[in-house]
C-alpha positions, -999 to +999 in steps of 0.1 A: +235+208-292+220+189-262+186+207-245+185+195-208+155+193-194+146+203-162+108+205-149+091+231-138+063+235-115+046+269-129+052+266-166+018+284-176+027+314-159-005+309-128+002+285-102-031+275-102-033+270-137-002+246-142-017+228-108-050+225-131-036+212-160-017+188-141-043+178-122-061+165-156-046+130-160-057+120-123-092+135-129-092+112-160-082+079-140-110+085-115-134+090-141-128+066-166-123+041-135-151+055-115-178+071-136-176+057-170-170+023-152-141+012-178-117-013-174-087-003-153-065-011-188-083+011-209-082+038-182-051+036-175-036+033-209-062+069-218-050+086-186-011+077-194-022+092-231-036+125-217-006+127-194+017+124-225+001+154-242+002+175-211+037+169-203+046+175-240+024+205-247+020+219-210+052+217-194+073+215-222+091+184-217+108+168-252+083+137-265+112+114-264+119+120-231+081+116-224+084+082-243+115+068-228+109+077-191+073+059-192+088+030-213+109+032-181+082+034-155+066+004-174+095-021-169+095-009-131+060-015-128+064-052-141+096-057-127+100-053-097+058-047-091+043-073-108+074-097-099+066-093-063+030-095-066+031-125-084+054-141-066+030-134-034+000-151-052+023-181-056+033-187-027-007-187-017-014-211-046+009-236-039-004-242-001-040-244-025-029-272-047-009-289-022-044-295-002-027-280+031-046-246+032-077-265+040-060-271+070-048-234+077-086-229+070-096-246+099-067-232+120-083-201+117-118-214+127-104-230+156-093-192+166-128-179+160-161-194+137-172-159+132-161-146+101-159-108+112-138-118+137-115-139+111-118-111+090-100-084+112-076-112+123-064-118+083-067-086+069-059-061+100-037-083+119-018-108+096-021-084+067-001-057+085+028-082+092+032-091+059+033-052+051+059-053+078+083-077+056+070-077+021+047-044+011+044-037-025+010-054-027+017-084-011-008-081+016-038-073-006-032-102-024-028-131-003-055-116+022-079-107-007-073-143-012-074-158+020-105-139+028-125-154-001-110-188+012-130-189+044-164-175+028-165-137+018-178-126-013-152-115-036-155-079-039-157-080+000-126-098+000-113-070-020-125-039-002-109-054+034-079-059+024-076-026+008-090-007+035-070-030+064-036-023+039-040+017+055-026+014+090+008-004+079+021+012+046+039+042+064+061+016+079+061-014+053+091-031+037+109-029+069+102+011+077+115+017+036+085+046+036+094+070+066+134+061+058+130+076+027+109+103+041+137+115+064+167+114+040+143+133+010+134+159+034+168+165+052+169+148+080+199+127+096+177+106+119+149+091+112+136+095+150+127+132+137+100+117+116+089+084+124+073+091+156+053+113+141+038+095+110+031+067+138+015+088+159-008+097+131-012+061+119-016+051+153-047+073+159-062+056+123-062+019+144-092+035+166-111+037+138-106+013+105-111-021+121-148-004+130-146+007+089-137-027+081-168-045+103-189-022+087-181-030+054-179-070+062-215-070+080-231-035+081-244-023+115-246-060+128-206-061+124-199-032+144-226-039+172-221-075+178-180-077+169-165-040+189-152-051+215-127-074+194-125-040+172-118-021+196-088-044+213-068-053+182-072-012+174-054-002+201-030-030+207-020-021+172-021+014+178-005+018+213+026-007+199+027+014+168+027+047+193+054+033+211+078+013+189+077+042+163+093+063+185+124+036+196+152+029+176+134-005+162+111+019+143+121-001+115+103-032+125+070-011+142+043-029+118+061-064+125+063-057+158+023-042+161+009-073+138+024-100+160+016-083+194-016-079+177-022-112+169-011-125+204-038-102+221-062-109+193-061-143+198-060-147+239-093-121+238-113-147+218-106-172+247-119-149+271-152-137+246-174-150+220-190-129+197-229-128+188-244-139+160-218-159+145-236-184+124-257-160+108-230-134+097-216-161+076-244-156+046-240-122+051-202-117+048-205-144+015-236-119-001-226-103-034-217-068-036-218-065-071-238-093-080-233-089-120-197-098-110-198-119-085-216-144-104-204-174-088-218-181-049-194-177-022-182-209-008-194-211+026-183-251+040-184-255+076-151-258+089-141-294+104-116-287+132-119-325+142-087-341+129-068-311+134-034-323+154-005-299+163+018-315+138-010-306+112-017-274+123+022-265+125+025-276+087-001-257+081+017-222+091+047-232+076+046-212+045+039-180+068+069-187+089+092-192+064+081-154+054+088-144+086+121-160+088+137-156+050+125-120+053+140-116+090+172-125+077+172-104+046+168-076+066+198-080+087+222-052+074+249-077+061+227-092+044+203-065+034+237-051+018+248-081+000+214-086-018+219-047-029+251-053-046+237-077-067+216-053-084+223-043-119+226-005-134+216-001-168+218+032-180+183+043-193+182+049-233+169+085-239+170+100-205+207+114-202+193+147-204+167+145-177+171+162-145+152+167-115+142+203-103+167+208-083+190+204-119+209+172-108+208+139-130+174+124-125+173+091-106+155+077-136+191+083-158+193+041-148+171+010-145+181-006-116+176-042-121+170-055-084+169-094-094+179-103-055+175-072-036+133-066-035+111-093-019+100-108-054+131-134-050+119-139-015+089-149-021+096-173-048+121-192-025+095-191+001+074-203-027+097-232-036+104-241+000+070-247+004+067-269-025+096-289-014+082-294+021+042-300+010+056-326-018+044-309-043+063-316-075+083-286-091+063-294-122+028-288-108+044-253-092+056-242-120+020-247-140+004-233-113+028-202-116+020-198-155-020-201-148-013-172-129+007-155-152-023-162-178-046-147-147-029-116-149-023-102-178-048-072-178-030-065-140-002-066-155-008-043-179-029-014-157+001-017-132+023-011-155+004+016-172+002+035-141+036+032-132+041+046-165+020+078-155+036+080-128+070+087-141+056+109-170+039+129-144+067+133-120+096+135-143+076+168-166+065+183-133+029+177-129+030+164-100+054+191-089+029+217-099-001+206-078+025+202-048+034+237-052-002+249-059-011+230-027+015+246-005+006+279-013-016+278+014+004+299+041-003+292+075-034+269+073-006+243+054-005+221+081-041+208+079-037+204+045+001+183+041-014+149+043-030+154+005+004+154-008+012+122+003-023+109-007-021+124-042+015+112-042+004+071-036-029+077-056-003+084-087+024+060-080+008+033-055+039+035-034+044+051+000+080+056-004+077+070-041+052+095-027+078+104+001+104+105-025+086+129-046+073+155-021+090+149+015+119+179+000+093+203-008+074+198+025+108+203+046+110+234+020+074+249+031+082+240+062+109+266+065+085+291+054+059+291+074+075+278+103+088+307+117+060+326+121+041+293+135+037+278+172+062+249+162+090+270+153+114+258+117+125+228+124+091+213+144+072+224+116+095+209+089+096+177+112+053+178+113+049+180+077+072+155+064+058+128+089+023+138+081+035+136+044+044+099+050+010+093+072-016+107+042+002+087+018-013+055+036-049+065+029-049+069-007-036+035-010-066+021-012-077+038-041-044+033-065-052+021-098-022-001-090-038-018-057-069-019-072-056-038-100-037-058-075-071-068-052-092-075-082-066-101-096-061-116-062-098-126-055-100-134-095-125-109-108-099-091-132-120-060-144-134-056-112-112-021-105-138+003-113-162-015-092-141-017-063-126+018-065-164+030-062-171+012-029-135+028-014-134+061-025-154+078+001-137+058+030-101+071+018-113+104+018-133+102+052-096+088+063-077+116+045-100+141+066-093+127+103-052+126+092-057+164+080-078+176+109-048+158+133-021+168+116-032+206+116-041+204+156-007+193+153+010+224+142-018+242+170-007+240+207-036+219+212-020+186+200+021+204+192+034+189+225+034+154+206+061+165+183+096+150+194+123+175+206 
């Protein structure tokens, strides 16, 4: 006779108990990563482990099931994760070997030759637009990268890109996130919900490029470098406010990173900051120096034989991104990559169903060969080789030294996708979102946790949105009537906040911190790195919870669309 299985989010009888119990797999990955300073392999593969048992013997979920759906999660996290993020590093290394990022280098320090400046420029500014097309990782690894290119210290590298990576998510891949938000939670147009998470989001740009100058150069950053802070903050912000709330929502982060970078770069004509030259030793220090055992390379830029023809070649690769990604996202197109994928009905996991008792997404693999930005990449990648003359040969080596590069980020990301599914598919994470929304009418300033707990398991925006954006529609029709916002206002609030506190816990994914430690080629480095961010994600998870709870208040409810 076949059992279905259906989770549960109380299955021990006390809400805060199951919540508990559930919450042990996450309390393992941040110690393991974080205390016991293990490699994010090891932790990951003991915090999958501990998730398996508590799934199995907690919440009652069949071990086969509990096998095949993180066998599942696995593949997804290699393919597409690791297929995009790779591809991304590629791309990167091929304008290395081909000798032609020397002279995006220098374009750069033409812009600026203070490296703070540079900083906020690649990481805030030209990180969020290739969130805007790409997302799943992209950014933190070619800006981890870039960032060590032009003198920061590796784990530097790292922590800016993660941090910068905040502002963007919630509208990444082309607005995927708060899409997904909508349709989970119930809603038919996505204008319900978008201007809010931007709003939100929009109110972070005041204050992380001042969090990313401190961690780039202490108190110096932020006193000699915030008035350029302070401009590309709220350019980003006020286009963010604005587009969010249009029907181009889709396209808010591209359109914030290149308005961004337009105002970015006319204010450095205008001012010059202090204490440039002697920010460069400091921005190449070690933060860890029993890791970073190799110097920063710090080379003084040569601008001199810089010509327009050169500098153009040297942008290419970043334009064909802008343009093979433009076009995939027209609908047609979008649409005729999406029926290339291929369905393959997932061994084992016919009987799973979701909570709501209908066949679990996770019943098939979808095998999105053409339809994610992995394949985008790679052709960017090739075109790039084709136009710098460098042979397919020496791409293709470069590609497998990557591979070789990778294997432990490989592994932890697809570890943790593992956890993911084994948690979300039993109904841990069910449980602490249920335990969390218990909280009655002071709910509101707590909804962003979901979404932070929801990306801390999965490392995705839109998985976290997937997973909790129904049940904070459903809270939402409990406590909204009652409230100052009335049902459907309050259902809108905490779905958008949802999608907005899933941006901050980002940073401190096992899967991006696996992602920023390969890119700037410390692999091991996670625990390290996940150290120095912690405390800014949940700084950042404050302010979104403090906002979104003056939201639901009529100090700050008129922002909520009609």
């Amino acid at each position: 006779m076949t059992i279905l299985f259906s989770p549960v989010a109380n299955p021990l009888g006390q809400q805060w108990l199951s919540a508990l119990v559930a919450f042990l797999p996450i309390a393992c990955m941040l110690i393991t990563l974080g205390v016991l300073r293990m490699k994010a392999h090891l932790a990951g593969a003991i915090s999958w482990v501990l998730a398996f048992f508590v799934a199995v013997l907690a919440f009652k979920m069949p071990a086969m099931l509990a096998i095949s759906t993180s066998l599942h999660g696995f593949l997804y996290g290699i393919f597409p994760i690791v297929w995009i993020l790779l591809m991304a590093i590629w791309m990167y290394q091929v304008t290395v070997i081909s000798g032609r990022f020397e002279d995006l280098r220098n374009t750069f320090f033409l812009i600026s030759d203070d490296p703070r400046v540079l900083g906020l420029l690649i990481a805030f500014c030209f990180g969020g637009l290739l969130e805007a097309l790409a997302g799943f990782g992209a950014p933190v690894a070619i800006a981890g990268a870039m960032l060590v290119a032009i003198g920061f210290s590796p784990i530097r590298a790292a922590l800016v890109a993660l941090l910068a990576n905040t502002v963007p998510v919630a509208f990444g891949a082309v607005g995927l996130p708060v899409i997904q938000a909508a349709k989970v939670g119930g809603f038919e147009d996505v204008l319900k919900i978008s201007p809010i998470t931007g709003q939100l989001t929009a109110m972070l740009c005041l204050v992380v490029p001042f969090l990313l100058l401190a961690v780039m150069d202490g108190k110096k950053g932020i006193k000699e470098v915030w008035p350029f802070g302070l401009a590309v903050g709220i350019t980003f912000g006020i286009v963010k406010w604005i587009v969010s709330a249009s029907p181009l929502y889709n396209l808010t982060e591209l359109i914030a990173a290149v308005v961004s970078v337009a105002v970015a770069i006319g204010f450095t004509r205008v001012w010059k900051p202090k204490g440039a030259a002697e920010s460069v030793a400091r921005v190449g220090k070690p933060v860890d120096p029993q890791l970073e055992t190799e110097p920063a390379k710090v080379e003084a830029a040569d601008t001199s034989g810089l010509t327009g023809s050169r500098i153009f070649m040297a942008v290419v690769p970043y334009i064909l991104v802008i343009v093979v990604f433009g076009i995939a996202a027209i609908d047609a197109v979008k649409q005729a990559l999406a029926k290339t994928d291929i369905l393959i009905t997932w061994p084992g996991l016919g009987d799973l169903l979701t909570a709501a008792g209908k066949a679990s997404g996770h019943q098939v693999y979808q095998f999105q060969w053409a339809s994610t930005p992995g394949i985008l990449l790679a052709i960017v990648a090739l075109l790039t080789a084709l136009i710098y003359k460098v042979s397919i040969a020496d791409a293709f080596k470069e590609l497998w030294v990557n591979v070789k590069k990778m294997k432990f980020a490989m592994l932890t990301i697809g570890l943790v996708v593992a956890l993911a599914y084994v948690m979300g598919d039993s109904g841990q994470t069910l449980a602490l979102g249920t335990f969390i929304a218990g909280a009655g009418m002071i709910y509101p300033f707590l909804a962003p946790t979901l979404g932070w707990i929801g990306v801390y398991v999965t490392g995705s925006d839109t998985s976290a949105n997937i997973l909790f954006s129904g049940l904070q529609s459903d809270v939402g029709h409990q406590i909204g009537a009652s409230s100052a916002l009335g049902v459907e206002h309050m259902r809108q609030l905490l779905v958008g906040a949802n999608a907005a506190g899933g941006v901050v816990g980002k940073m401190i994914s096992p899967q991006s911190l696996a992602i920023a430690a390969s890119a700037i080629g410390l692999a091991g480095s996670e625990s390290a790195i996940l150290r120095r961010t912690i405390a800014w994600s949940f700084i950042l998870l404050a302010l979104l919870c403090v906002l979104a709870g003056l939201m639901s208040t009529p100090v700050l409810s008129w922002l909520i669309p009609g």
